[in-house]
C-alpha positions in Angstrom: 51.1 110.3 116.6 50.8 107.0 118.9 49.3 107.6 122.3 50.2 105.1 125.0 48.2 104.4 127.3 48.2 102.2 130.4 45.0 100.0 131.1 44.0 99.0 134.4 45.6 95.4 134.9 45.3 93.7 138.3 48.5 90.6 138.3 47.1 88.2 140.6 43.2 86.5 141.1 43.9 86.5 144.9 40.8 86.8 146.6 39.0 85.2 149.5 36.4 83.9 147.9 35.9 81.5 144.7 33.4 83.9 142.7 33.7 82.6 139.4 35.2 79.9 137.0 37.4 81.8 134.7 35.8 82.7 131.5 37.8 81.7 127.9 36.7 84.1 124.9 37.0 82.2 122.0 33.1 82.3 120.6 31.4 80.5 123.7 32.5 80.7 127.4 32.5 79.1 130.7 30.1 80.2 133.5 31.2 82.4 135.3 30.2 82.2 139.0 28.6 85.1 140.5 27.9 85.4 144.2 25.3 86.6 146.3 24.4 86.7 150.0 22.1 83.7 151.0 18.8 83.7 149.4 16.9 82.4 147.0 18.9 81.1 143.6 18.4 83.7 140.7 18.9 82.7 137.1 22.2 83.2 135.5 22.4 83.2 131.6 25.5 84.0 129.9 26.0 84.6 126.7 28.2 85.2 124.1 28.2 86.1 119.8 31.5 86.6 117.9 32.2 87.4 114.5 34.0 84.3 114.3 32.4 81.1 113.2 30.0 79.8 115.5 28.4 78.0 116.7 27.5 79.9 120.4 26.7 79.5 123.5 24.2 80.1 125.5 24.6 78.7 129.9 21.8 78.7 131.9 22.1 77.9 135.7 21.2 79.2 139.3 23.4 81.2 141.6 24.6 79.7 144.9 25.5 81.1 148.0 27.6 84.1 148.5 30.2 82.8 151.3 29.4 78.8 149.7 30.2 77.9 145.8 29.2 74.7 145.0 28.8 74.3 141.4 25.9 76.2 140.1 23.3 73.4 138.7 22.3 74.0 135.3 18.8 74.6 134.2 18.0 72.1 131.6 14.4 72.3 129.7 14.0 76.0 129.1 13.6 77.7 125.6 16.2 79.9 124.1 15.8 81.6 121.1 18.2 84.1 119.7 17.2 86.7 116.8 18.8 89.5 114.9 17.7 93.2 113.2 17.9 91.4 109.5 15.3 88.6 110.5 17.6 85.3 111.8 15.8 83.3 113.9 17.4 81.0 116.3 15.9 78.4 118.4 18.9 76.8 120.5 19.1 73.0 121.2 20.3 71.7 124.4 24.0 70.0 124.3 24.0 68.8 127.7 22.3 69.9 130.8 21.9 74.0 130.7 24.0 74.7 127.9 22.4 75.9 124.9 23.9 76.0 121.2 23.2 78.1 117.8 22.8 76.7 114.4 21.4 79.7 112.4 23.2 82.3 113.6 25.8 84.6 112.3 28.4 86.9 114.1 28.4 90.2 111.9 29.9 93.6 112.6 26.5 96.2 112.7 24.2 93.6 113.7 22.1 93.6 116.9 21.3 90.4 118.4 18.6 89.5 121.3 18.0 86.7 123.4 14.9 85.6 125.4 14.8 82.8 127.5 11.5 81.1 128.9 12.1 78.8 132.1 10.1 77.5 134.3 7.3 80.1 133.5 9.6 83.3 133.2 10.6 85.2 130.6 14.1 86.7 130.5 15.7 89.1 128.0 19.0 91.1 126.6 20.3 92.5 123.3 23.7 93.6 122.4 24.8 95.3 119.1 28.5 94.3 117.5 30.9 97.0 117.3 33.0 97.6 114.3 36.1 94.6 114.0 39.3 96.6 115.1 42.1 95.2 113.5 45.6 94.7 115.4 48.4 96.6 113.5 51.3 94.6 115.1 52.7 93.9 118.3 56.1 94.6 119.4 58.2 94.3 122.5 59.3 97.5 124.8 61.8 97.9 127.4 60.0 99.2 130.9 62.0 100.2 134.3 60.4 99.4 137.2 61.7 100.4 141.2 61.6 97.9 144.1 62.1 98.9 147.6 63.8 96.8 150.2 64.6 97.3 153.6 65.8 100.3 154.7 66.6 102.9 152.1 67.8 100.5 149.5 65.9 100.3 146.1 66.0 98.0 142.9 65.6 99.1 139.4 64.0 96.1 137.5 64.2 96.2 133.4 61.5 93.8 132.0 60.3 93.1 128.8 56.7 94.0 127.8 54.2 93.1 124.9 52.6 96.3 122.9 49.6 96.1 121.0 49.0 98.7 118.4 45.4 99.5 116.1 44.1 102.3 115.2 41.0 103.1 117.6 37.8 104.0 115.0 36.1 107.6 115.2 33.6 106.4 117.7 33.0 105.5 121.3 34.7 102.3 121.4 34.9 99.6 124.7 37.5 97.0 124.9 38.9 93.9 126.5 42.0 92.0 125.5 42.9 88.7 126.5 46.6 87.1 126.2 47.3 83.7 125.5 50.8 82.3 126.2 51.4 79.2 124.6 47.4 78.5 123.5 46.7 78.9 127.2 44.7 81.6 128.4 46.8 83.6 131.1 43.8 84.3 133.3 46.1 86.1 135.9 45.6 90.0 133.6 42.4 90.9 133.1 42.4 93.4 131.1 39.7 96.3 130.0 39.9 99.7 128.3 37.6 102.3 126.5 38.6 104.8 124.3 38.0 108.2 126.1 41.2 109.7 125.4 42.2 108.0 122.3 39.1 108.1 120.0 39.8 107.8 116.7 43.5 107.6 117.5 46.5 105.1 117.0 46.8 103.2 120.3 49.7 101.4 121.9 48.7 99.5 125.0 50.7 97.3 127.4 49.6 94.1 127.4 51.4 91.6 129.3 55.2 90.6 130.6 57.4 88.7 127.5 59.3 85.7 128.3 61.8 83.8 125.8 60.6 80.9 124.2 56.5 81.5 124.6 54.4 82.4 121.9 51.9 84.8 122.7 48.6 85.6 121.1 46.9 88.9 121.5 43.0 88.8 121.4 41.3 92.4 121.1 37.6 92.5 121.7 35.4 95.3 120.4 32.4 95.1 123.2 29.2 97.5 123.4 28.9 99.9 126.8 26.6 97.0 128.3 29.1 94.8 127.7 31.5 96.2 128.8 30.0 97.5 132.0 29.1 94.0 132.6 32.8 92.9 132.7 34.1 96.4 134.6 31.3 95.8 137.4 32.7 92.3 137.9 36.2 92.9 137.5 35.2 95.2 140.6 33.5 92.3 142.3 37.0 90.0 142.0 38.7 92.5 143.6 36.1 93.3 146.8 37.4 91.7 149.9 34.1 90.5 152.0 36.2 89.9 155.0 37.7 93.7 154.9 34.8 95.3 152.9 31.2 95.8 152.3 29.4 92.9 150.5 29.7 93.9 146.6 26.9 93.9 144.8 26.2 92.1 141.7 27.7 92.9 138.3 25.6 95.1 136.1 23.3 93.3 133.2 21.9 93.6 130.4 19.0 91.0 131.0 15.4 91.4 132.5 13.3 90.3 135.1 15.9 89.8 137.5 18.2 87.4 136.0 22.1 87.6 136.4 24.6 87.2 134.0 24.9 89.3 130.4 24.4 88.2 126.9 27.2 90.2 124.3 28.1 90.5 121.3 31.5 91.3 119.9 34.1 91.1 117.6 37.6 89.7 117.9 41.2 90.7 116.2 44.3 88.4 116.7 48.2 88.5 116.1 50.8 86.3 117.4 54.3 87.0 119.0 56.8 84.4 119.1 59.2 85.5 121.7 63.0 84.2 120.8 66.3 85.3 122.5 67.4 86.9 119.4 63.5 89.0 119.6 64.8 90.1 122.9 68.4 91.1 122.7 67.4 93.5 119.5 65.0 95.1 122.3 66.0 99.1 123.4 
């Protein structure tokens, strides 16, 4: 029996503040910009290991002022080194200023994988095990109904066409995130995260984003580790804190040491693609 279930997806990246430049999973990221009151820069490393061909990436920079984002200035000159359980032994080289690239290692399923980092006479470290790959079954559209009130008593029934993702969840505690791409852009505006307390070991159907005639639409499913996943959950609650209506939010959790911000992961990714035609949409019930 398919369970659907609805994930927690927020529409719009309206916020007060600039907290972060949007992060891309497709085996490295961009930095993602974390904010603190005023005091002292912190180190900020993020990385990111996928089971698809590398090689990774490793950014290195300083945080910047809570209510003021300039552009976080890289740390250049430090050591990164990268190992896993079977032996691999990674020592990074430096692209351009703070970012960091593999050459030795491999993204594979079971594998645990930890980083240090040595910069200006600290030492800073994180691990993160890859979960099982999850393979997407198919995706297919579904008619939804939503209601919009106007003024008065008047109301709207709106029929719109949505995006399913089905795979069968594995018999253990699974995390994950899924990102949509519409037309090979990322479509930054859902951000979208799930675990699998419900459905363990299940077939899932979750509701992934709004189809529209004549995109094509790729569905990414990531298989993340709890720390991983509570990194991306805590800061998914930091984009949505208001500082001007609510209390300061703190910063996201991490996996890392000695007071550095930021997470390192590991994860693997399933795909499948949607082309949305008008025929596709007038077979939908």
């Amino acid at each position: 029996m398919i369970r659907k279930t609805k994930i927690r997806c927020k529409d719009s990246l309206h916020i007060v503040f600039s907290i972060l430049a949007i992060f891309i999973f497709s085996g490295c990221q961009k930095v993602i910009n974390v904010d603190l009151n005023d005091a002292a820069p912190l180190i900020v490393i993020e990385g990111l290991i996928t089971d698809r061909v590398g090689p990774y990436t490793v950014t290195i920079s300083k945080s910047g002022s809570y209510f003021n984002q300039p552009v976080l200035p890289p740390v250049s000159d430090a050591v990164v080194i990268i190992t896993d359980n079977v032996g691999t032994t990674d020592t990074l080289k430096e692209k351009r200023p703070g970012i960091y690239l593999t050459s030795k290692t491999r993204g594979i399923p079971g594998r645990t994988y930890t980083l240090k980092v040595l910069s200006e006479n600290k030492e800073y470290m994180g691990s993160s095990t890859m979960h099982s790959h999850v393979y997407i079954d198919s995706l297919s559209l579904r008619k939804s109904q939503t209601q919009h009130f106007g003024f008065g008593d008047d109301a709207e029934d709106k029929i719109n066409v949505e995006i399913h993702c089905f795979f069968k969840d594995p018999g253990e505690k699974n995390f994950y995130r899924i990102k949509v791409f519409t037309n090979d852009t990322a479509r930054t505006e859902n951000y979208l995260l799930y675990d699998d307390q419900y459905v363990n070991g299940q077939e899932t159907a979750l509701r992934v984003a709004h189809a529209r005639a004549g995109d094509t639409d790729r569905i990414e499913l990531y298989s993340l580790d709890n720390q991983t996943y509570g990194y991306y959950r805590t800061l998914e609650d930091l984009l949505y804190t208001n500082p001007v209506f609510g209390s300061t939010p703190a910063n996201p959790n991490t996996n890392l040491n000695n007071g550095a911000l930021g997470y390192f992961g590991a994860c693997a990714i399933s795909s499948k693609t949607i082309i949305i035609t008008n025929s596709l949409l007038n077979t939908v019930r």
